[in-house]
N, C-alpha and C positions, 0 to 999 in steps of 0.2 A: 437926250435923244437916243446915245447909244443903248442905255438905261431900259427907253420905253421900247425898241427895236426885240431887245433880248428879251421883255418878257412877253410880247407877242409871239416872236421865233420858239421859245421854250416849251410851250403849251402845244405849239403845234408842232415841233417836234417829236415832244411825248406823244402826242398823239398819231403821228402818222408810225412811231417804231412799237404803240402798243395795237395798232391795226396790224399792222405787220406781221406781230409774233400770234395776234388770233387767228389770223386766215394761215399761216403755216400751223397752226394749232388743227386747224380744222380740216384743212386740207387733207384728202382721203388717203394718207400714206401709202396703204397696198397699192396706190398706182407703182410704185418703186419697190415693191418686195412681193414679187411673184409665187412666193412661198404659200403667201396669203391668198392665194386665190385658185378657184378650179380650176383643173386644166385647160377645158373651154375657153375659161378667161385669160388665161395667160397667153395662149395661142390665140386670141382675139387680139390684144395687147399687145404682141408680136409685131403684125401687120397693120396697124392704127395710121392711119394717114395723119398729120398733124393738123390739117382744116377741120377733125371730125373728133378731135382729142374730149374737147368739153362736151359735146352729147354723150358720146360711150362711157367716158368717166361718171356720169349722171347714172347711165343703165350698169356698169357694175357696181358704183355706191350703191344702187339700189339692189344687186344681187347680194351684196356683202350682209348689209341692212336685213333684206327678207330672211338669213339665216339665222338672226335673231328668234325671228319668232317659230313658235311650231306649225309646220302645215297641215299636220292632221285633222279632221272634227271636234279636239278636244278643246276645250276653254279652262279660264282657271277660275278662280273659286268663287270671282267678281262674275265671270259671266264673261270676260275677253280674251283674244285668242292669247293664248302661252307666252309667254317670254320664255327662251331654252336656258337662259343662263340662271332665273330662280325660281322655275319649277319641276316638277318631274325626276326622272333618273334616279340617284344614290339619295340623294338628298331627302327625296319623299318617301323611296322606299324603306329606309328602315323606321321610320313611325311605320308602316305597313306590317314588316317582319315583327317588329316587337310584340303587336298586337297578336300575332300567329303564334308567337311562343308564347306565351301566355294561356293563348286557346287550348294551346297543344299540351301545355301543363296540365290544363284541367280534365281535358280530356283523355288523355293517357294515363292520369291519374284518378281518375274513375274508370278507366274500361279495360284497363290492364288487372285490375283487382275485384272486378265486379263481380269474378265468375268465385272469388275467395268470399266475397259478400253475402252472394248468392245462399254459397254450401251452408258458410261458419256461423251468419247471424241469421238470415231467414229461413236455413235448415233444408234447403231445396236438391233433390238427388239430383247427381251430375250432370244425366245425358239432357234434364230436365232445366237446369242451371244455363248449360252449356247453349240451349236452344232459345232460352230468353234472353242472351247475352249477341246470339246473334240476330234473333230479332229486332233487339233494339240497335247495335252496330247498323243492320239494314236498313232501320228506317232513319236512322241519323242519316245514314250516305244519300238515302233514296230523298228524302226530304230537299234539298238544295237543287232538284231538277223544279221544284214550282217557288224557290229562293231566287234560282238562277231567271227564270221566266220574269219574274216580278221586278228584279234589278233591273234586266234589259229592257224592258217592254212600259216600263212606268216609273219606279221610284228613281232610279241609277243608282250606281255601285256605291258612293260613298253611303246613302242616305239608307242603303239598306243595309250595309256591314253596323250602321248606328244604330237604327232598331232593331236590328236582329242581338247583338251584342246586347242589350238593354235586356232582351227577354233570356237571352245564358245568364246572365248577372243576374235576374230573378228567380231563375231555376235551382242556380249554386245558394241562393239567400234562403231559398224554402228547403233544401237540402242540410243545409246548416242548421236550418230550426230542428229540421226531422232528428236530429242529433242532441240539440241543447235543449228543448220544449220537454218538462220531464213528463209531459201525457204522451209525447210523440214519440218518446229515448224510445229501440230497440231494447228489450229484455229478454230473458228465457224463460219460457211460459211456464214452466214446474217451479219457477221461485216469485217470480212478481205477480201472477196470477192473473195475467189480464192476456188478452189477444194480442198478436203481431198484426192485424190486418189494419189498423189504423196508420199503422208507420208503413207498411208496405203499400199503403196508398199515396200515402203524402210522398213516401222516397219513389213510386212508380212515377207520381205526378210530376215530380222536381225533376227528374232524368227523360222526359219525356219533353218537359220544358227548355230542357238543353239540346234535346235533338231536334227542336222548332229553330232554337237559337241560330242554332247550327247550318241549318238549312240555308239560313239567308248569308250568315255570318262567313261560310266556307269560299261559296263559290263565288261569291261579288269581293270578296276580298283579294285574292288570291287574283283575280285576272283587272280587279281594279288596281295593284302595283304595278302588273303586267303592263297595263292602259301608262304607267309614267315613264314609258319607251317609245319613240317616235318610230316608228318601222322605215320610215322613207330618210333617215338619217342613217348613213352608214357604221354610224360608231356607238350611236345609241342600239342599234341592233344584234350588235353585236355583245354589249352590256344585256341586253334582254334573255343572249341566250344563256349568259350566267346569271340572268338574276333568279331562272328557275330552279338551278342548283344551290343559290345560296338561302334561296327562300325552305328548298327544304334540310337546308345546315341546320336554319333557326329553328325548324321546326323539330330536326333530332335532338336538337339541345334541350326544347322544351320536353320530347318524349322522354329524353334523358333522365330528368332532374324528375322529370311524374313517375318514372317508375324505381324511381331509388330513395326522392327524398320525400316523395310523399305518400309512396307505399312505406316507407320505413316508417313515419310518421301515424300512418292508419291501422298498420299492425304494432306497432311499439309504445304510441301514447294512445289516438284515440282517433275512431273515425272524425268528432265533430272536431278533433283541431286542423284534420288535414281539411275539412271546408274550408275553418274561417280562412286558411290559407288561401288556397286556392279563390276562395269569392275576394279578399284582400288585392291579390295579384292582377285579378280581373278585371277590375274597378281601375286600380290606376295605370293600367294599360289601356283602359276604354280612353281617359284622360290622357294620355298621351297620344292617343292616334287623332283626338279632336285636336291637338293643338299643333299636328301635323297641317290644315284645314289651308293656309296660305300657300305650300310648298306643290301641293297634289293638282295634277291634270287629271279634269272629269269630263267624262260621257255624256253627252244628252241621251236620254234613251230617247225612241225612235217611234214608238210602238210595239208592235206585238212582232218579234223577228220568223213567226212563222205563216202571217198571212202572208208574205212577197213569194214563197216556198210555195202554198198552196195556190196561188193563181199562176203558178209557172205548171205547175199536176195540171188545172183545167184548162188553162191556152194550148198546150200540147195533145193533151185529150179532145179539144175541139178540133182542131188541126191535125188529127191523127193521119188522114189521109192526102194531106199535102205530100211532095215528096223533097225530099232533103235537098238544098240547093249544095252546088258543086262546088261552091266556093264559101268558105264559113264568113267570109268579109263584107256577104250580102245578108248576113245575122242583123239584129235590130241593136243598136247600141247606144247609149249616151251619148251626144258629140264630143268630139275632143275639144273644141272650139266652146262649150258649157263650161261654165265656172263651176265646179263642186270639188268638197274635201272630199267625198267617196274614192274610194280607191276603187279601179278597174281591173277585171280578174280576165286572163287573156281563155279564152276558145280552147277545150280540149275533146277529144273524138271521143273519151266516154259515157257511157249511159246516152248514146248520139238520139235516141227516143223524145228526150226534153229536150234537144235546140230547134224541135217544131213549134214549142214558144216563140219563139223568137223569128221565127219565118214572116217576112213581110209580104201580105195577102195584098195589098194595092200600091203597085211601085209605081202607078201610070197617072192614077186619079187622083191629085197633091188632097182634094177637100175629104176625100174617104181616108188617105194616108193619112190625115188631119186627125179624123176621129177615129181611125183605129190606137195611135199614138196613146187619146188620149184613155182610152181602155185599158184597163192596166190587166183586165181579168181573160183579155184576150191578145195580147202584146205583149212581154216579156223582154227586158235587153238582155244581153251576151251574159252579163254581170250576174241578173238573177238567175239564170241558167244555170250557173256553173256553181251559184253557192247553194242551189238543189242537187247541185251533183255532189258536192261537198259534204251535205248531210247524208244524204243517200246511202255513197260511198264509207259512211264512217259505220255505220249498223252492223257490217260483216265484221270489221274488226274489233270491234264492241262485242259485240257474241267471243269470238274466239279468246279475249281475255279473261273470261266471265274464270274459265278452271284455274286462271291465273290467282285470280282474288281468292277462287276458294283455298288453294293453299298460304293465302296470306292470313284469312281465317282461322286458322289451327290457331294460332301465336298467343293469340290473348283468350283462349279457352284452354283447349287440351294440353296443349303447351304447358302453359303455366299449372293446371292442374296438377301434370305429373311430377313435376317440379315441387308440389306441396308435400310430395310423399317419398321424396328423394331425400338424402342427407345434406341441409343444406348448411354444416358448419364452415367458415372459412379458414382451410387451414387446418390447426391443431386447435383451433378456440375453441371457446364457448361459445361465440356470436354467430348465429342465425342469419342468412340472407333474407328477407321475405320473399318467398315464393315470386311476385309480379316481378322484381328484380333481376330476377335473369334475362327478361324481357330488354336490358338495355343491353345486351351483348347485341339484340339485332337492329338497337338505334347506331351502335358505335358502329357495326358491319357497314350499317346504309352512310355514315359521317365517313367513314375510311374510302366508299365506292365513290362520292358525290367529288370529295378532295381529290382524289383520283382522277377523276375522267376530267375535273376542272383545270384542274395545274399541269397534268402530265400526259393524260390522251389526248385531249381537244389541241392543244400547244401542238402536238407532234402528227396529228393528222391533219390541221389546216396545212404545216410544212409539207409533208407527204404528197397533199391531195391539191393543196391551192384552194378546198374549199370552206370557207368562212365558219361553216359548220361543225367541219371536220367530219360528224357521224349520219347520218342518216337518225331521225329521230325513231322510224320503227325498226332500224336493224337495233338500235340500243333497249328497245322495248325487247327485242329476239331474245337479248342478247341477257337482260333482266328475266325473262322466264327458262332458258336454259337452266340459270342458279334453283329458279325452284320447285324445277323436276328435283335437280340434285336435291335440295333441303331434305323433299317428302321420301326420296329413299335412304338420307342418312337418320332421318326419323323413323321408321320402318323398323333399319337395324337397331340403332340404339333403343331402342322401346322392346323391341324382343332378346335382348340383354336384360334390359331392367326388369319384364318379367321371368326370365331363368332368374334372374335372384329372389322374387319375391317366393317364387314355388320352393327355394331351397330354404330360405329363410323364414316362412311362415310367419311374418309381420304385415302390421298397415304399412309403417316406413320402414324403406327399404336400406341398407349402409352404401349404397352406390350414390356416389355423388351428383348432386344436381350441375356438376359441370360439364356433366357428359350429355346435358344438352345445349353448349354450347355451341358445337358445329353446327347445328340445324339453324339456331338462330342467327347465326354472324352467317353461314351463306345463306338465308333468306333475307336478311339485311342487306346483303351486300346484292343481292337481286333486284331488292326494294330499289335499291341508289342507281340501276338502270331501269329498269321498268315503270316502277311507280312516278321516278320524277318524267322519266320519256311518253307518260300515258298523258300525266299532267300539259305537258308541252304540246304533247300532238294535240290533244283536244281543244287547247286554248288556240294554236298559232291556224290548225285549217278548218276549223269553222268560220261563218262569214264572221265581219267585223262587227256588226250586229247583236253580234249570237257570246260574246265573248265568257258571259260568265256560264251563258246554260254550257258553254263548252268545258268547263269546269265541271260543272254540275254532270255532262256526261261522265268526264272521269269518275268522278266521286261514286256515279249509279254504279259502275263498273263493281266497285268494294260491296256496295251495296245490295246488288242482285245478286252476287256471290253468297254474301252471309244466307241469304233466303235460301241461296240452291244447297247451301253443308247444312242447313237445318232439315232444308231436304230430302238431303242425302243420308246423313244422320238418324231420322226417320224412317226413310226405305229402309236403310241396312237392319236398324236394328231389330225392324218389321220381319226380315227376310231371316235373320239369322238365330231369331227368336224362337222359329219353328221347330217342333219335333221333342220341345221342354229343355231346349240348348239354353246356356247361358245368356249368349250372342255378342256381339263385337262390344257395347256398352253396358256394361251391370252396372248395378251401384258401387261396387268394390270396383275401383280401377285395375285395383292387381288380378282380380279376375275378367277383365274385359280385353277385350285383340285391337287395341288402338292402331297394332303395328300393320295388320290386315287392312284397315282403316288408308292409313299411312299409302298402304303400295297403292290400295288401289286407285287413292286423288293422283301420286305419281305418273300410273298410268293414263288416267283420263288428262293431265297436263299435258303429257307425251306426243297423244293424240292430237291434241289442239293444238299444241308447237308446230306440229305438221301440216296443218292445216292455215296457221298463222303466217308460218312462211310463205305458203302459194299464193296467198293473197297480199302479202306484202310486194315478192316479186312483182305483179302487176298493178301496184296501186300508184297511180298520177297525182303529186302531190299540188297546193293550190301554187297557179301559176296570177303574182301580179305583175300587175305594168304597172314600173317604179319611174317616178318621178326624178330625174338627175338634177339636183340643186334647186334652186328658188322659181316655178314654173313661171312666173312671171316674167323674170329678170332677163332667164334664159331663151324665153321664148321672144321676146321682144329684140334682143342682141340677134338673135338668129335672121330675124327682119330685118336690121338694120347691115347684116353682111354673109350671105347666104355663102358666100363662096371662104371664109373663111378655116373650115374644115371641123365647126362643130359639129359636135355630136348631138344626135336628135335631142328631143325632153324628155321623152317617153321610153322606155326600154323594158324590154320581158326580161323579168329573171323567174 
């Protein structure tokens, strides 16, 4: 009997102390470790009457729970909404950078030596080199604003960095042929006896193929990492703002290594082997960024992000004659009480013209409020208003970069040109630099400015300021074009050095070393590592959420309409200086030519613009959202349940 007792007892024993260790298994521990949980909740927890313990414990499991997932619009690669713990952030972003250094090899290793291409195997005079060099730079950069349109508006970002990539990896393939195909090899027309125009077609076509590539490849790249930061996460936002800087580490690296080891490579063995290279590199970087594919938070695109912009132009222009109500909080808006991941962009007083969109014409008649509502081409909310204001607002300072980029222009033309005719032994050797090589003195500048502002200003101005930022993203853009006033007048001087020597020494090359352009290049680099990455930034972070990669693609125009205006420029000048049977600023003989007149005068027209850059920074209203404080759900529902507790709202403008 006691036999059959004990093994009755036994089983249920085990079983009520293996109950036991699961429900304390399971039991929500942060009720006991306040560490764990927001402030909200802890000061909720605080005050918890003990009759009310199991309901609240239910709504902060479920706040704890909803920080799980991501609350933005993005989903993951299945189609569902994010898990934060494996997707997104560090994790996806460097399949993202790898792929950029990559690009950025190939690129910077064709366009750092193209203008060397140009002269040495198609035979093309300088100023004439120099202008097809920048035309194609311009249509590479200009190309990614109908890259950028198409990510947003239809394909979305991953799917269009895939076939844009596919078509660079075709361009670099037909580039390689152009090299090893012996009907297509470049030769010298007095020995092989046949035309260059065959190969200057297929190498036009293949480099042209790369700036379609490019197009799509740049700007949906570049703001699809961006996209694997949650904004409404306080720690993820702050990772955002260095992933901008780190994304262009990778990319000086890749500039790096294109203009040292595969210009060494193009002048030292053989154009076609710096292809297979490059097309090699390119290829299994494409593979790698697919196999990033589970890690990555993606966009729905939405449609077209600029019809919302245009019916906000004609609701204001119908309603031109309303007059402004007194209080912006009778504006037309989303409910708060509406479920949507759209993020809400708070009311600001400029451009006040467009929040006549937004004016509600029947606040008495609910069945007309009904169908105006549902008008979208005559009703506008707050939201679309302001990210019309956001574009709008961006066009002025877009202009005033433009002389920016023209002095970023010099670099991989004249730059490097002069550099071919300088001395470039290292040292006491015999070894030759290749001319495009010096060009990495202004990747290491921008790699020294980026490390900088990351490790050691940003650290010491969040302490300073208290703010998250630390900089202002257009005082660091100022702060980027100051350097390349400086650049274009240390280039001025040294270029009228290096002709006093040429006149004394009556040579092509000159015995003044090609190191004497390296202050131009390391402080235009080091301008680069605030301007260019601070242009990147602002274009991505204040345009609407919509708009994210044409906001890229703004940046990019920026380089892009530059090359067009020094081509130019380029043109006028040498138009103007030509006259009278003068040499003028550009001869075929560089040592005959006034690059350093050249020089002052983009200085100047930078000069200009800085001034003009600043007044409108002064008054520029950066976008203002209403952020979300922890899990809307959780928080909001806890707030019901104990109004007097002393949470903080759910909603908050920063």
């Amino acid at each position: 009997m006691d036999v059959i007792q004990r093994s009755h007892i036994a089983p249920f024993t085990l079983g009520l102390c293996t109950g036991l260790i699961l429900f304390l298994n399971s039991f929500p521990r942060y009720l006991f470790n306040s560490a764990s949980l927001s402030p909200s909740a802890t000061v909720l927890l605080s005050s918890m009457e003990p009759g009310r313990l199991d309901k609240k414990a239910r709504v902060l499991e479920s706040e704890v729970d909803d920080k799980k997932w991501v609350h933005d619009s993005s989903v993951d690669h299945k189609g569902r909404r994010p898990l934060r713990a494996s997707t997104g952030v560090w994790k996806a972003s460097f399949f993202i950078i790898a792929i950029e250094f990559s690009e950025r090899l190939s690129y910077f290793g064709l366009d750092s030596n193209l203008i060397i291409y140009l002269t040495k195997v198609l035979h093309q005079e300088v100023k004439t080199a120099a202008k097809n060099v920048n035309y194609w730079s311009g249509v590479t950069t200009m190309m990614p604003l109908l890259g950028g349109f198409i990510a947003d508006a239809y394909l979305g970002r991953f799917s269009t960095v895939l076939f844009s990539s596919l078509i660079y990896l075709a361009g670099l393939i037909l580039l390689t042929l152009s090299q090893l195909v012996p009907s297509l090899k470049p030769c010298n027309p007095e020995t092989c006896h046949r035309s260059l125009r065959l190969h200057e077609l297929v190498f036009l076509v293949a480099m042209y193929l790369i700036s379609v590539g490019t197009g799509g490849h740049k700007p949906s790249l570049e703001s699809f990492g961006a996209d694997q930061f949650d904004d409404d996460d306080a720690e993820e936002r702050k990772k955002k703002m260095s992933y901008f800087n780190w994304w262009n580490f990778g990319l000086c690296c890749g500039l790096l290594l294109g203009v040292t080891v595969v210009v060494y490579i193009q002048d030292k063995v053989s154009w076609g082997a710096a292809d297979i290279l490059l097309t090699s590199v390119m290829g299994v970087s494409l593979v790698i960024f697919y196999l990033g594919k589970p890690f990555y938070r993606y966009q729905v695109p939405s449609g077209s992000p600029l019809t919302p912009m245009l019916r906000v132009l004609v609701a204001a222009v119908a309603k031109r004659h309303l007059p402004h109500p007194s209080d912006a909080g009778e504006l037309h808006e989303v409910p708060k009480s509406q479920k949507s991941d759209k993020r809400l962009l708070s009311h600001t007083n400029q451009l006040r013209f467009l929040d006549k969109a937004a004016i509600i014409e029947h606040t008495e008649d609910e069945s007309a409020l009904a169908a105006e509502e549902l008008n979208q081409w005559r009703l506008a909310t707050v939201t679309q208003v302001e990210e019309a204001k956001l574009v709008l607002s961006m066009v002025p300072i877009w202009l005033v970069s433009l002389p920016f980029g023209m002095c970023v222009a010099q670099a991989p033309t004249f730059f490097i040109k002069q550099g071919s005719i300088m001395d470039r032994r290292l040292g006491g050797s015999s070894f030759e630099i290749p001319p495009a090589s010096i060009y990495s003195l202004g990747a290491m500048g921008m790699i020294i400015s980026v490390c900088f502002y990351e490790k050691i200003l940003v650290p010491f101005l969040r302490r300073a300021t208290g703010d998250e930022r630390g900089i202002s993203i257009l005082r660091r853009i100022g702060i980027g074009m100051v350097f390349s006033v400086l650049a274009m007048i240390v280039a001025a001087i040294v270029e009228s050095k290096r002709l006093k020597a040429a006149q004394g020494e009556q040579a092509n090359a000159v015995s003044m070393s090609v190191f004497w352009l390296a202050p131009q290049f390391t402080i235009l680099g080091v301008g680069d590592g605030f301007a260019l990455v601070g242009l990147q930034e602002y274009f991505y972070d204040q345009v609407p959420d919509n708009m994210r990669s044409l906001g890229i693609a703004f940046y990019l125009s920026v380089i892009g309409a530059s090359n067009f205006l020094s081509s130019l420029l380029i043109t006028a000048a040498d138009h103007l200086t030509e006259k009278g049977g003068r040499a003028g600023w550009f001869a075929k003989d560089l040592n005959k030519s006034r690059l350093d007149l050249f020089y002052w005068l983009l200085a100047v027209i930078d000069a200009v613009s800085l001034c003009g850059y600043v007044y409108l920074a002064c008054r520029y209203s950066y976008k203002t959202v209403q952020r979300k404080n922890g899990s809307p759900k959780a928080l909001t529902s806890l707030k019901k349940m104990d109004g007097e507790s002393g949470m903080s709202s759910d909603v908050s403008t920063v």
